[in-house]
C-alpha positions as CSV (number, residue, x, y, z in Angstrom):
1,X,-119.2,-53.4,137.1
2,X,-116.8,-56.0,139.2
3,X,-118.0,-59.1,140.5
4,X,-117.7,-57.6,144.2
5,X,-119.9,-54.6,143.3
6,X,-122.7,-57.2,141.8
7,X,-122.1,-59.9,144.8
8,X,-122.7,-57.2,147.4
9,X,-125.7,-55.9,145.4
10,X,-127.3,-58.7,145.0
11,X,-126.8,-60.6,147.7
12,X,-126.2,-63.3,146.1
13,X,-124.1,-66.1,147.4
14,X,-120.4,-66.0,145.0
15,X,-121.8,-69.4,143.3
16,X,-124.6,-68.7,142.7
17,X,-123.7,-65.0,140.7
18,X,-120.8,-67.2,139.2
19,X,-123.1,-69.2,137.6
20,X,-125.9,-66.6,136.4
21,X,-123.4,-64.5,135.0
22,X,-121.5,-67.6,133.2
23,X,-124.7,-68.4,131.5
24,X,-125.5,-64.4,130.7
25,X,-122.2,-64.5,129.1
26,X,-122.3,-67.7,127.4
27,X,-125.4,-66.1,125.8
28,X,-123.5,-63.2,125.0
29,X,-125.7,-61.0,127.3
30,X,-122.7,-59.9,129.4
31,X,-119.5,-59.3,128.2
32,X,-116.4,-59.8,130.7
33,X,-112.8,-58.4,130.9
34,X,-110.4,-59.1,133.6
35,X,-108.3,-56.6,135.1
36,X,-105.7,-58.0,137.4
37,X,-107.3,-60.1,139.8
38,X,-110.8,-58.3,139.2
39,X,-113.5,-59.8,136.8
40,X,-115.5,-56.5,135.5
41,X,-118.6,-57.2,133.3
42,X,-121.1,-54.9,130.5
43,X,-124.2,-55.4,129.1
44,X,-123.8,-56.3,125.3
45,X,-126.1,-54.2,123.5
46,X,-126.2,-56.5,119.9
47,X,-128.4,-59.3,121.3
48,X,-131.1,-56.6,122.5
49,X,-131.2,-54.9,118.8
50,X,-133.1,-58.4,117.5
51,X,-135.9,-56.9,120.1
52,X,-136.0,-53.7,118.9
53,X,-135.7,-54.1,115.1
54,X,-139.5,-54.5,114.9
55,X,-140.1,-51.7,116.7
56,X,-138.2,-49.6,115.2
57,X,-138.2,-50.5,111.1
58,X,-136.5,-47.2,110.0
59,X,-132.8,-49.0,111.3
């Protein structure tokens, strides 16, 4: 989702996203790739499957 999209969901003031979503992706939450001028970012499924392991021990 761009960084537009998320701002104007949020509400969130451009700082203030810029900095959550630096720290989300420093922790290799998000993942980012920039098209043009546009910053568009994913959740990362891998860090979620250290969750779900116990869950699920069949995997």
């Amino acid at each position: 989702m761009p960084f537009l999209c998320l701002k104007l969901r949020t509400g969130l003031t451009s700082p203030t996203l810029s900095f959550h979503l630096r720290k989300m992706r420093d922790g290799h939450i998000l993942s980012r790739e920039v098209k043009g001028i546009e910053s568009w970012y994913a959740v990362n499924p891998a860090p979620f499957t250290l969750f779900d392991a116990p869950l699920n021990p069949a995997r």
